[in-house]
N, C-alpha and C positions, 0 to 999 in steps of 0.2 A: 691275868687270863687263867680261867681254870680247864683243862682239859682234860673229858670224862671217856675216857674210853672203854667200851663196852661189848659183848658177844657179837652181838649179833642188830638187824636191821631192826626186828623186831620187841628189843630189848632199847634200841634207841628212841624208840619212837615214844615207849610206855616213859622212859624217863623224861622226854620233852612235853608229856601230856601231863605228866604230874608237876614239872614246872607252872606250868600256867593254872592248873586247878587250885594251887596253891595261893597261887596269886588271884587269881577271881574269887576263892571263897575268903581271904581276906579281903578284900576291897573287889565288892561287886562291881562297882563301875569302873575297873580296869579298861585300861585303854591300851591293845593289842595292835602290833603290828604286824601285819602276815604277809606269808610269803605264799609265791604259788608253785609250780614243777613238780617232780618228782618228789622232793628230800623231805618236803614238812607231808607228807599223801597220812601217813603213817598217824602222826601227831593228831589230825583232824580226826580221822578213823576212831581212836581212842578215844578222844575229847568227844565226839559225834556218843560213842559207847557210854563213858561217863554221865555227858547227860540223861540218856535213855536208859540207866537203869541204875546209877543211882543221884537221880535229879539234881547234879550240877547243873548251874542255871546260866547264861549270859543275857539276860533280859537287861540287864541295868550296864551289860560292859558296850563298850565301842570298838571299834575296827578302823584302822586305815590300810590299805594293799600299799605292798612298796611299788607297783610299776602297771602300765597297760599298754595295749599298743596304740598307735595310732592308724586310724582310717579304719580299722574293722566297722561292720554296721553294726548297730544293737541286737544283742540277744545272737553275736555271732558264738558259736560252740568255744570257741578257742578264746574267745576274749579273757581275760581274768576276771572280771565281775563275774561272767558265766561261770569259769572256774571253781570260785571262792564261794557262791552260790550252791553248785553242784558239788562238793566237798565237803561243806563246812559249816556257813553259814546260811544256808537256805534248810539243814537239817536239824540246829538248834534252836532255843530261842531268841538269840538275835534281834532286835529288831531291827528291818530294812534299813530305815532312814538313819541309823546307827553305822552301815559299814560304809566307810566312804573309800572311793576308789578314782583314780587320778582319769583326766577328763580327755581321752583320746579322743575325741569327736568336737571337740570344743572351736566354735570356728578364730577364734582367738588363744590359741594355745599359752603363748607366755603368760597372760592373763590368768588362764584357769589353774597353772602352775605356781602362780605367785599365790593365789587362794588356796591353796591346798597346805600350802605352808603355812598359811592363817589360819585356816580348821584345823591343823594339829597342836599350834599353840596354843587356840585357844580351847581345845580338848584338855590340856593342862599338861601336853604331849605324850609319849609312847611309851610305857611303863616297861613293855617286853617285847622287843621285834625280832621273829622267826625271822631266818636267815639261813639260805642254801649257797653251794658254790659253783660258779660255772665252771667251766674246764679250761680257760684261760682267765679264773682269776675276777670274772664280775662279781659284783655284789647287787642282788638288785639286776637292773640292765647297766651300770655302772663300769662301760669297756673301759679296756685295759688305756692308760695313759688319762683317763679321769682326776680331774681333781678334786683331793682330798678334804677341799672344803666347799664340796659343792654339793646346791641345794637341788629339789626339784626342778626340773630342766628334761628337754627334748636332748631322745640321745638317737645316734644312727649307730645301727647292730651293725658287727663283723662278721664277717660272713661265716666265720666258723660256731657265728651264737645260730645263725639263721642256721647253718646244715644241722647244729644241734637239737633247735625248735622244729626242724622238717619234719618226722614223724609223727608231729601232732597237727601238720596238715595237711600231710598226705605228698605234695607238692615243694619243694624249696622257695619255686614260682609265685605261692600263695601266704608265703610268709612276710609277714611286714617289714620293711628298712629302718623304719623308727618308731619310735618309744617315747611315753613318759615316763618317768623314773625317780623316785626318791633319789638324791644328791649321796652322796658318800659326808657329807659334812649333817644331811638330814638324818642318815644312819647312825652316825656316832652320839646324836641329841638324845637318842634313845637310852634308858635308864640302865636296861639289863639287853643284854646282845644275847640270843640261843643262837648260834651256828651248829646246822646239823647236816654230816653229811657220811654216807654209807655206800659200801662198793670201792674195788680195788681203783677204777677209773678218777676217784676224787682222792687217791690217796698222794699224788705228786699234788696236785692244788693244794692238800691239806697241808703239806710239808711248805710251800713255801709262804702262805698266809700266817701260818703259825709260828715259824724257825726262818723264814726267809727276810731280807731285807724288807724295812718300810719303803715301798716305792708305788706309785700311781700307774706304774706298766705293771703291777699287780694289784689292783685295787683290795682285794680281801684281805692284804697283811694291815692294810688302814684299823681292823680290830686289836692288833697290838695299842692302839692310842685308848683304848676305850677301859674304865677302870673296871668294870662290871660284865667281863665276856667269857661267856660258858658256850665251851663247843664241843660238841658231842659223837661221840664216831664209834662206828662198828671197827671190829679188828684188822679188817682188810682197807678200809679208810684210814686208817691208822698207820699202817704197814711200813710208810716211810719216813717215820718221825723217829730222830737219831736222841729222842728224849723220852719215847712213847713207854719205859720200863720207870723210868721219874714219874710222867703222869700218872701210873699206874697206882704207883705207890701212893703218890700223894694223895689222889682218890678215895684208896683206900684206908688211908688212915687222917682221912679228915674230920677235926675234932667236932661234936653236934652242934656248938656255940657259932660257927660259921657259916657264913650268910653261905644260902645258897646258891 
């Protein structure tokens, strides 16, 4: 795991944007995994920039979202397809039928879940999957006590994910109980892991996903398993990490021959 610790929010987001420009202008048809919330807002913004002025392209990459909810109707504001749409990939070239997003609506769920798992293998799977943190430790919608080798699947939110998602609909009331959600065992298939997370509020999560026991009542430390994970943090994200003057270093005197 390499941890990149960094000034400021806006200093995180330009290093997560150059990750993946890097990776699509070597192989255009990169296959992206995205995340939605707050943490990756930053990453899109730039990437969104990149393209518009100096013509990075995503016409030939793909997209899969890690989670959605279930029951919203279509074209609800809060959905993630609207999200990821409204952010990201409704402002680049993308092509539509390139971003696929898990099938909350689907009147057969387990069904639509087990396909989702089939269109990313046979996308040739996820090359780079953005990655934010809840505040008790999700990954994804991936609550706490999840297990660590599990796939695509229906999850029911905790209530402290639902008071966290409330300001984005106004209501507690109006927030959904369940989710589709990429697996924690779908997570880790992924080639290259970006965990980004900014703000003094993610710096205990970040402390113990990082430094803390591998355990399922914290699903985020499951990135210690993964050989390829870059997680990225402003200084105040950073705050509690009893190693954050090691990562520093080691950051900064990483030789140019290693992978990034």
């Amino acid at each position: 795991m390499e941890v990149v610790i960094l000034p400021d929010p806006n200093a995180v987001a330009e290093f997560g944007a150059e990750c993946i420009e890097r990776l699509v202008r070597r192989r255009p048809d990169a296959v992206l995994g995205l995340a939605t919330g707050s943490s990756p807002l930053g990453i899109y913004a730039s990437l969104v920039r990149r393209h518009t002025e100096q013509g990075l392209s995503f016409e030939a990459a793909r997209a899969f979202l890690l989670d959605e909810y279930i029951g919203l109707p279509e074209g609800h504001p809060e959905s993630y397809r609207s999200f990821i749409e409204r952010n990201f990939t409704g402002l680049v070239d993308l092509r539509p039928e390139n971003v696929h997003v898990p099938d909350g609506r689907a009147d057969d769920i387990a069904a639509a879940c087990a396909a989702y798992e089939t269109d990313i293998a046979e996308a040739g799977g996820v090359d780079v999957q953005i990655l934010g943190i809840g505040t008790d430790g999700h990954l994804g919608f991936n609550e706490p006590t999840s297990s660590l080798a599990s796939r695509t699947r229906v999850k029911t939110l905790t209530e402290q994910t639902r008071r966290d998602n409330a300001r984005f609909f106004g209501s507690l009331d109006d927030v959904p109980r369940h989710v589709v959600t990429q697996g924690i065992g779908t997570i880790l298939a992924a080639r290259h892991l970006l965990l980004i997370a900014t703000g003094a509020s993610k710096a205990e999560p970040i402390a113990r996903a990082v430094e803390g026991p591998l355990a399922a009542i914290f699903p985020a430390s499951a990135i210690q398993l993964h050989p390829h994970a870059t997680v990225v943090l402003d200084d105040d994200a950073a705050s509690a990490l009893a190693l954050a003057d090691y990562y520093r270093a080691t950051f900064r005197n990483k030789p140019s021959w290693q992978e990034a």
